[in-house]
C-alpha positions in Angstrom: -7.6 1.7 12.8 -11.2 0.6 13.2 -12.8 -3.0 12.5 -14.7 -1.6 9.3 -11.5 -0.5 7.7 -10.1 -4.2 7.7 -10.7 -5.5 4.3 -10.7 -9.5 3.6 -12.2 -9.7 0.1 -9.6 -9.3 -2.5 -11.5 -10.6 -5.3 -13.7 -7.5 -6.0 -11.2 -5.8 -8.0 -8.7 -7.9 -8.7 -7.7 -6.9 -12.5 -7.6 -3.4 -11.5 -5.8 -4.7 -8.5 -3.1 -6.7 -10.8 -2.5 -3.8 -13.6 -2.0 -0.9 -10.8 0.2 -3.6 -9.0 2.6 -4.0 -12.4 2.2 -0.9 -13.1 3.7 0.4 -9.4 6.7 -2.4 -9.8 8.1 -1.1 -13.0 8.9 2.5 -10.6 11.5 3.6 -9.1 10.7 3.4 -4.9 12.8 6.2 -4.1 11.4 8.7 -7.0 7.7 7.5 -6.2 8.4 8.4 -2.6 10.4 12.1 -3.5 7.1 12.6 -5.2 4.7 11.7 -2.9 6.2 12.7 0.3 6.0 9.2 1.5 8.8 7.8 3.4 10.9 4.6 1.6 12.8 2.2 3.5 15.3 0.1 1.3 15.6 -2.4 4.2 12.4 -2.9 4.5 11.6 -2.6 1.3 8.3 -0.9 2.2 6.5 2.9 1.2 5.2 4.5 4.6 2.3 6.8 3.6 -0.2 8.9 5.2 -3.8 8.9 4.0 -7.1 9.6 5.1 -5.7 9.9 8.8 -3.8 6.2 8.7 -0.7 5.5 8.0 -0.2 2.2 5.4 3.2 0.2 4.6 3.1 -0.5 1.0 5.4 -3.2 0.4 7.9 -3.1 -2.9 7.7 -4.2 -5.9 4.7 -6.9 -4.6 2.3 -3.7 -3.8 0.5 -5.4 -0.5 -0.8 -2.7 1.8 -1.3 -3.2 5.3 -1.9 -0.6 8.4 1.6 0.6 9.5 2.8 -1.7 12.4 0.2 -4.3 11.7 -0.8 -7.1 9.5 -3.9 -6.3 8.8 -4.7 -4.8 5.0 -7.5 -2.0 4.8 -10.8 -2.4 2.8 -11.4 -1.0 -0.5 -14.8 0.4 0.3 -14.0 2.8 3.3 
């Protein structure tokens, strides 16, 4: 994780943000991650994926995606 990939402004694309966000909690985790070849944890209640070298924790159903082992969320632009 670099400091360039740390996103803070959430406001840029927030509709989009919100319909994608409904739209992910009406799935089923475990099918989303069979298809994806991400990794579901039903404790956690998070989706580990691998993208573009990093790997995210996507938290279920409330969508919030951070860098795996972090708190920090990446930005939208990188």
């Amino acid at each position: 994780m670099f400091p360039y990939m740390i996103g803070e402004d959430k406001e840029t694309y927030k509709t989009a943000f919100e319909y994608a966000i409904r739209y992910f909690a009406e799935k089923d985790p475990l099918k989303m991650s069979e298809n994806s070849g991400a990794i579901f944890d039903p404790k956690q209640s998070s989706i580990r994926i691998k993208s573009l070298g990093q790997v995210f924790d996507v938290k279920y159903p409330e969508g919030k995606i951070v860098f795996n082992g972090s708190k920090y969320m990446p930005a939208w632009n990188w």
